[in-house]
C-alpha positions in Angstrom: 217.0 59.4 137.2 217.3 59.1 133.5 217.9 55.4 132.2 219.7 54.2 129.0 218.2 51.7 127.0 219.7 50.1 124.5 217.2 49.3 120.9 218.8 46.7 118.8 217.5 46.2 114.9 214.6 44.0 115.1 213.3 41.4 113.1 212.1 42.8 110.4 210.3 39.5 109.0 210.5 36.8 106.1 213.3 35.3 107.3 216.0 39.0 107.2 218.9 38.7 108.7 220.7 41.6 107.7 220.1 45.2 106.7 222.0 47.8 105.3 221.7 51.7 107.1 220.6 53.9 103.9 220.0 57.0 106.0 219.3 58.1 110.3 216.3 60.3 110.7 217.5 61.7 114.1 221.0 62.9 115.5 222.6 62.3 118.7 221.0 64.5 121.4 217.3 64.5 119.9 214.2 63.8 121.6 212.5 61.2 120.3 209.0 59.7 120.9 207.8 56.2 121.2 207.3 54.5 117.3 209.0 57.7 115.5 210.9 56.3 113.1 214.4 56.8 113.4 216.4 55.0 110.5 215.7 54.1 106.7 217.3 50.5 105.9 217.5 48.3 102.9 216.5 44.8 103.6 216.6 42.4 100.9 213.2 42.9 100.5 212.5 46.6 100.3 213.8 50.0 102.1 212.0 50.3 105.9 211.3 53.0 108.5 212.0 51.6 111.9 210.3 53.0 114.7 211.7 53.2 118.2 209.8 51.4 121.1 211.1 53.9 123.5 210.7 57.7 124.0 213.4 59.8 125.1 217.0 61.4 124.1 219.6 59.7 121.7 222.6 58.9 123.3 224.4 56.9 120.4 223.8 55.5 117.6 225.6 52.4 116.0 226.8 51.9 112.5 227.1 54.8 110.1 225.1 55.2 106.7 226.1 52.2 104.4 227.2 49.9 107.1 225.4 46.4 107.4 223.9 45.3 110.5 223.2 41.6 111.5 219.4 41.5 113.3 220.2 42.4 116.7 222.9 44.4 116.7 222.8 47.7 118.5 221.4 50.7 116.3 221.1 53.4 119.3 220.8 54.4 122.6 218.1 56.2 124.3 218.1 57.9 127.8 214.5 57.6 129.0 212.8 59.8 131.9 212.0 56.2 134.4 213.6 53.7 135.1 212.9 50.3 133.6 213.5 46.9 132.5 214.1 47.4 128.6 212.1 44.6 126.5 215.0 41.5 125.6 214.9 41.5 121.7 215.0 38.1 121.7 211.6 38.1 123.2 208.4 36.9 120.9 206.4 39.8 120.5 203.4 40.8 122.6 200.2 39.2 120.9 198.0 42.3 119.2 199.2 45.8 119.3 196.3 47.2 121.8 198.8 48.0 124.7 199.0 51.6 124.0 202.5 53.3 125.1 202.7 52.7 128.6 206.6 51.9 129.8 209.6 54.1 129.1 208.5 57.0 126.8 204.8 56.4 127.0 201.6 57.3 129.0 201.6 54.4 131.6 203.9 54.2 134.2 204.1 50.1 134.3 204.5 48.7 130.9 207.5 48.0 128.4 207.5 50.3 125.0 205.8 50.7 122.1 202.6 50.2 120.7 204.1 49.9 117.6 204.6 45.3 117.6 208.4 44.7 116.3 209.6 41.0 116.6 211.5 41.1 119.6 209.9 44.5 121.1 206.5 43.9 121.9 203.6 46.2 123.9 203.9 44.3 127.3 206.8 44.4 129.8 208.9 41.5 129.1 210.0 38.7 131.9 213.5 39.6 133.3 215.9 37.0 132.2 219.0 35.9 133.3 222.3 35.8 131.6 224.7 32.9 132.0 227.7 34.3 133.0 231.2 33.0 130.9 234.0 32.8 133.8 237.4 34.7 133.0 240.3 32.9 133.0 242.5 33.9 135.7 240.0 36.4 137.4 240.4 36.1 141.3 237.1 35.3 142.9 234.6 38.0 143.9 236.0 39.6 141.1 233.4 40.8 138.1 233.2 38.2 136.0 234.2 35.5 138.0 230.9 35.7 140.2 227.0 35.7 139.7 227.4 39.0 138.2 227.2 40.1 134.1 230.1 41.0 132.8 230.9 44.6 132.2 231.4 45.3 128.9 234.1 48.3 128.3 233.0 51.7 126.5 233.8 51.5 122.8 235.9 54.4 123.4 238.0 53.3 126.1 238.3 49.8 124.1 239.3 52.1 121.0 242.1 54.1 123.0 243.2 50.9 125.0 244.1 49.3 121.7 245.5 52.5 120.4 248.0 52.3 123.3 249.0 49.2 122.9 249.5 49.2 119.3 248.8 45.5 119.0 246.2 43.3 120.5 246.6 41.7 123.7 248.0 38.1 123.7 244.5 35.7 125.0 244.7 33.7 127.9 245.3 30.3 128.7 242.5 28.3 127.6 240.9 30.7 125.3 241.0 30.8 121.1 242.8 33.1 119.4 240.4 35.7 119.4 240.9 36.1 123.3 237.9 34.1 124.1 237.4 31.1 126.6 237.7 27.6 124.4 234.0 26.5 125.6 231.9 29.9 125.8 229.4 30.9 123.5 230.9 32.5 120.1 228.9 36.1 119.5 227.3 35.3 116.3 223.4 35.9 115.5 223.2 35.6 111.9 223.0 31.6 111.0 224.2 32.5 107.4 227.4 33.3 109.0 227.4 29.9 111.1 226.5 27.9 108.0 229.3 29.7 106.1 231.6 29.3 108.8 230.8 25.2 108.9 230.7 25.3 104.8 234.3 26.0 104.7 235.8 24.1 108.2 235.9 27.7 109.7 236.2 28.0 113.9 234.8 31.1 114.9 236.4 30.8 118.4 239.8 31.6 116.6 238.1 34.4 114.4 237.8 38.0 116.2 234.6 40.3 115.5 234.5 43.5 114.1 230.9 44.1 114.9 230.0 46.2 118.4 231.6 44.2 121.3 233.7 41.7 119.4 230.3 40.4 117.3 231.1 38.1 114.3 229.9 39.6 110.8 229.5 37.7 107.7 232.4 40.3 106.1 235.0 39.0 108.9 234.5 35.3 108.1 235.0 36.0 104.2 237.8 37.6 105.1 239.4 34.9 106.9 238.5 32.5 103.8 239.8 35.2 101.7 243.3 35.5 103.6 243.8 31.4 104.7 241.2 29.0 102.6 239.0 26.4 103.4 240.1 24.0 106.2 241.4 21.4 103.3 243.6 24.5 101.6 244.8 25.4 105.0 245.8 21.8 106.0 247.4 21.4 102.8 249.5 24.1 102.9 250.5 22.9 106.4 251.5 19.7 105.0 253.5 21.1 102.5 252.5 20.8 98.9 254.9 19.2 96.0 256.5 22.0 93.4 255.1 22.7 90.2 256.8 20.6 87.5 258.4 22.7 85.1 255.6 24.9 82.8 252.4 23.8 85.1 250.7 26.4 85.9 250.7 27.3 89.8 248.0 25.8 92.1 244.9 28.1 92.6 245.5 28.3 96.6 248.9 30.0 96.1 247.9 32.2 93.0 247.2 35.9 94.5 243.4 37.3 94.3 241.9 38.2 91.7 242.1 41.6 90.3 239.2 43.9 89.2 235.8 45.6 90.5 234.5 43.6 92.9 230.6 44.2 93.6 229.0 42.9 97.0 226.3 40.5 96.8 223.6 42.3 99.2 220.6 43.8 99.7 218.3 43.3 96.6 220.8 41.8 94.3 222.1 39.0 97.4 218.4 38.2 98.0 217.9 37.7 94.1 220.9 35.8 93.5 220.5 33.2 96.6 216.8 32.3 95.5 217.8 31.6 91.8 220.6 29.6 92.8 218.4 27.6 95.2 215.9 27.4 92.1 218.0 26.1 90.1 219.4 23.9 93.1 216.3 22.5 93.9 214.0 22.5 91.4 214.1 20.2 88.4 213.2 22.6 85.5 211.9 22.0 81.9 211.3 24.5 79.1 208.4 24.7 76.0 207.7 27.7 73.9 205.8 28.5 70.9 205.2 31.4 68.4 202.1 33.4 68.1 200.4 35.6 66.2 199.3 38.6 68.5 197.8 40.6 65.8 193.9 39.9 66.8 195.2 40.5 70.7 197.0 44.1 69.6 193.6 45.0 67.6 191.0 43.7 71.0 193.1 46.3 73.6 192.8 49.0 70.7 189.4 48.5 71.0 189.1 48.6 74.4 191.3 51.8 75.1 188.9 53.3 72.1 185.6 53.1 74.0 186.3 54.9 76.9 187.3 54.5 80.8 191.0 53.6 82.0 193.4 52.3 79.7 194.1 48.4 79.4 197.6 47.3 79.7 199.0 44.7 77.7 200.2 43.0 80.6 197.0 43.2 82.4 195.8 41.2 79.0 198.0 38.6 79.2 198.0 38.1 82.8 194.3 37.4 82.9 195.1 34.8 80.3 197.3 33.3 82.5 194.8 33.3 85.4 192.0 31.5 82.9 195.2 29.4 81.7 195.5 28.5 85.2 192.3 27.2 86.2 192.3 24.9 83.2 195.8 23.6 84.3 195.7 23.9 88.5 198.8 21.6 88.4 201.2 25.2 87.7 199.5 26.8 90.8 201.3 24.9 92.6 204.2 24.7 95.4 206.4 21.0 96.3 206.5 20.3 99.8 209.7 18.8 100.0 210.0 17.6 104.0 206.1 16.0 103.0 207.2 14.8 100.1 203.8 16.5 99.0 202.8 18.5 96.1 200.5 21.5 97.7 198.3 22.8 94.9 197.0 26.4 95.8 193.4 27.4 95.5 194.4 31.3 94.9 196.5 33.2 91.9 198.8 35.6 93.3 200.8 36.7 90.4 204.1 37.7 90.7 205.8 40.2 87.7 208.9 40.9 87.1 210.2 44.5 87.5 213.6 46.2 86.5 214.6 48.8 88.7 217.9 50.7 89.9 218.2 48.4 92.7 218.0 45.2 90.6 215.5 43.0 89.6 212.4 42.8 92.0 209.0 40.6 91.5 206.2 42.7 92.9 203.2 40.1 94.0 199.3 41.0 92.5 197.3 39.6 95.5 194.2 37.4 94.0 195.0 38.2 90.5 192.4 35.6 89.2 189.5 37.5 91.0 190.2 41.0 88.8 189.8 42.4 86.0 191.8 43.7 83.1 191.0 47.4 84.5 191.8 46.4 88.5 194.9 44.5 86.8 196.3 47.5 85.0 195.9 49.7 87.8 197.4 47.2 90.2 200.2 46.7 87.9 201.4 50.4 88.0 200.8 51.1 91.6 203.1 48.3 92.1 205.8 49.2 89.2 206.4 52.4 90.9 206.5 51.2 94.8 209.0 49.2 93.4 211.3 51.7 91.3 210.7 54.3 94.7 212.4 51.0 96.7 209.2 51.5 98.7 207.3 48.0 98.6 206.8 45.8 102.0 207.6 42.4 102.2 204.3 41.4 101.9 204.6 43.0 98.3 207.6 40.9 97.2 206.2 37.4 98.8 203.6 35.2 98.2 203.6 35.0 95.0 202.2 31.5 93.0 202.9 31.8 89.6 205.1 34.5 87.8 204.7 36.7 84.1 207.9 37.6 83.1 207.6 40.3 80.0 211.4 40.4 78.9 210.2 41.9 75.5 210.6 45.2 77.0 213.9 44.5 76.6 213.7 44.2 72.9 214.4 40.0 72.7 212.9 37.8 71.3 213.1 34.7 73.8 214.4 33.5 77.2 214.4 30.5 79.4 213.1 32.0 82.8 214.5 30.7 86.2 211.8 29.4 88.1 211.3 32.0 91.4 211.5 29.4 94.2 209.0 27.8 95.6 206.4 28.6 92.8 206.2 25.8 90.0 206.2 27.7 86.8 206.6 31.0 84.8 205.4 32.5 81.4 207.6 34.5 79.4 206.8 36.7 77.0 209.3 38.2 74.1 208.7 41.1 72.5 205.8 41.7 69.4 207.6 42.1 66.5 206.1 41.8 62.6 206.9 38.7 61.0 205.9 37.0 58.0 203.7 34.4 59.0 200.9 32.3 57.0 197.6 33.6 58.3 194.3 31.8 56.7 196.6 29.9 53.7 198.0 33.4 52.5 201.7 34.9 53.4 200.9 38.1 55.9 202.6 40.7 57.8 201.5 39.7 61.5 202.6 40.5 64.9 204.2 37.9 66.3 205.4 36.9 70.2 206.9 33.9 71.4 206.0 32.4 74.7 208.2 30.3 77.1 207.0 28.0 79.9 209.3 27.0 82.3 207.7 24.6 85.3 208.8 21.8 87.8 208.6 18.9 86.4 208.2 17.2 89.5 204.5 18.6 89.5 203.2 17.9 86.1 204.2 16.5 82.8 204.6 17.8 79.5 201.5 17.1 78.1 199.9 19.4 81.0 202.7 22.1 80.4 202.1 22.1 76.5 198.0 22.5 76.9 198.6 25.3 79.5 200.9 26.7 76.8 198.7 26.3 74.1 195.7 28.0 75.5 197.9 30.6 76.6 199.0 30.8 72.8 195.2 30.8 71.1 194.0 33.0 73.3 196.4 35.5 72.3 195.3 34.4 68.3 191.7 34.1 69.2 191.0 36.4 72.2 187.5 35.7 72.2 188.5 31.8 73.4 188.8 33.9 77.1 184.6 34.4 76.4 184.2 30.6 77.6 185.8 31.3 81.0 184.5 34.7 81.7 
């Protein structure tokens, strides 16, 4: 007898919550095999295949393409050939992925799934757990619900056609919120950024209804609410009753109507971008130096280079592997605060991080050990990673990581910048664009090419005496490249 198991979106890792359907790679009634991917998503991180830990026929699936799902809502359902207790997502994953494919789907008739280790779907049958049951109001006894028993939850489509009826919802019960749901049971929420929004702003969830699959609370239906009735304070306010407006002041922003325009949601790549600069600039008391320099002798050296032969030397490569030799004059900028420790954590390796314009936003690929290449393995790094990142194509371990960050906004055709520090790292280098200047090279008046460099760091790690010498070695050797010669 065919069984149907339920796969919910997984943790995906570094801390997602959230993930937006881009596109399904199989259509209700297909046969599917255990870890064949069956939907593309965008995290904030990168676009993902996920695989499904079970093998057998889709059912359902949950959410069309576009819609955002919360980790651990239902994505689809799959009618498997044996019976079996379906992994709870909520389980840690199995430790190693040796168990092979035994369980529903697989080769084995005993185990749980996949061999393919999700967080919350691992490779070995998972412990049957037992659900605390939320007692209906007004159920007689014996009665499901009001027993040991879980609660049936209704088909969407009878739910669907029973409010249709109706035309309105159904008034809730004594002793439940206004969403219909009992005053002490649990609220369905999974994502915390929705709790913490929720508590931000006074908000009770257990008078909010869900939109999500069986009455789940999304982060949309709680910005809603905040959109249509205010914080707590605007709400009791307005309760209160609030004086009139003398004559010619202008009307208080809590009765004003919403504002008009385009309105542009902050998630996937762009959310994740815009929450860690404003927790950079939250947390992280910045300071800025820069300086001009005269690139011309750095220009002439990659010339030189690209004219002997072999792969071609990037400029970035160049100026990153001045900022690794930069580095281990000045470990202080390798660094990372520990702020629970009250420590300053000072990191033995240079993983650089670059910055990267693409159509999904601005990412910040990661160059693993950057101090232990080359300009060669550092150009060819650099591009492999430029174009995972324009194909939307680069893992989290890609975008993470990261210790210290060159940020080459000259591409963009300015001059200068003050980078935003990307959180928890302690510093970045900017670099403007090369542009001939006059400029007084050995007591004469010259045509040079000239950049200017930016430091921004923590100034909770180091001074400014230690950010001006890392900044001035970065600036000679880009004068004098033969100054890298004592370091090689």
């Amino acid at each position: 007898m065919a069984q149907v198991l339920e796969f919910r979106l997984p943790d995906l890792g570094e801390g997602l919550t959230e993930a937006e359907i881009v596109r399904w790679l199989v259509e209700v009634g297909d046969v599917v095999g255990v870890d064949q991917p069956v939907v593309e998503v965008e995290t904030a991180k990168a676009m993902v295949e996920v695989p499904c830990p079970y093998g057998g026929v889709v059912t359902a699936r949950f959410g069309a393409e576009g819609a955002e799902l919360p980790v651990g809502a239902p994505l689809l359902t799959v009618a498997v050939g044996e019976p079996a207790v379906p992994p709870a997502p909520s389980a840690p994953p199995a430790a190693g992925g040796t168990g092979g494919t035994d369980g529903p789907g697989g080769t084995g008739g005993s185990g749980g799934g996949s061999g393919n280790v999700l967080v919350g779907y691992g490779t070995a049958k998972a412990p049957a757990r037992r659900r605390r049951v939320r007692a209906v109001p007004g159920a007689p006894a014996g009665a499901p619900g009001a027993g040991s028993g879980v609660v049936p939850a209704p088909a969407p489509d009878a739910r669907g056609a029973s409010r249709a009826a109706s035309g309105s919802a159904p008034a809730p019960a004594p002793g439940t919120g206004t969403a219909g749901r009992p005053a002490d049971g649990p609220v369905p929420v999974i994502s915390p950024l929705v709790r913490r929004l929720a508590r931000e702003h006074g908000l009770d969830l257990r008078t909010l209804p869900g939109s999500g699959p069986d009455g789940l609370i999304l982060r949309a239906d709680v910005e809603g609410a905040l959109r249509s009735g205010g914080t707590a304070q605007d709400r009791a306010t307005a309760a209160a009753g609030a004086l009139p407006c003398e004559p010619g002041a202008a009307a208080p922003a809590s009765v004003r109507g919403p504002a008009t325009g385009a309105r542009v949601p902050l998630k996937g790549v762009r959310g994740a971008v815009a929450e860690k600069l404003s927790r950079s600039r939250r947390e992280i008391p910045d300071a800025t130096c820069w300086v001009d320099a005269d690139a011309t002798e750095l220009l002439r050296a990659r010339a030189a280079m690209n004219a002997a032969g072999g792969p071609k030397i990037s400029l970035l490569a160049l100026l990153a592997r001045i900022c690794t030799a930069a580095l281990a004059r000045h470990p202080e900028l390798n660094s990372t605060v520990d702020t629970q420790a009250r420590e300053i954590v000072r990191l033995d390796h240079v993983h650089l991080g670059f910055a990267a314009q693409t159509e999904r936003g601005l990412v910040v690929p990661v160059v693993q050990d950057a101090h232990a290449r080359g300009a060669e393995a550092l150009t060819a790094e650099f591009a492999r990673l430029t174009e995972a990142a324009r194909a939307g194509t680069l893992t989290p371990g890609e975008l993470t990581g990261g210790t210290f960050t060159l940020n080459n906004y000259g591409v963009f055709g300015v001059d200068g910048s003050t980078p935003i520090i990307n959180h928890p790292e302690a510093a970045m280098l900017g670099v403007g664009r090369i542009v001939p200047k006059p400029w007084v090279h050995e007591g004469e008046l010259a045509v040079r090419q000239v950049v200017q460099l930016s430091l921004t760091f923590d100034h909770r790690v180091c001074d400014g005496g230690t950010a001006g010498g890392f900044l001035r070695y970065v600036a000679d050797c880009v004068e004098q490249p033969a100054v890298l010669l004592r370091t090689l």
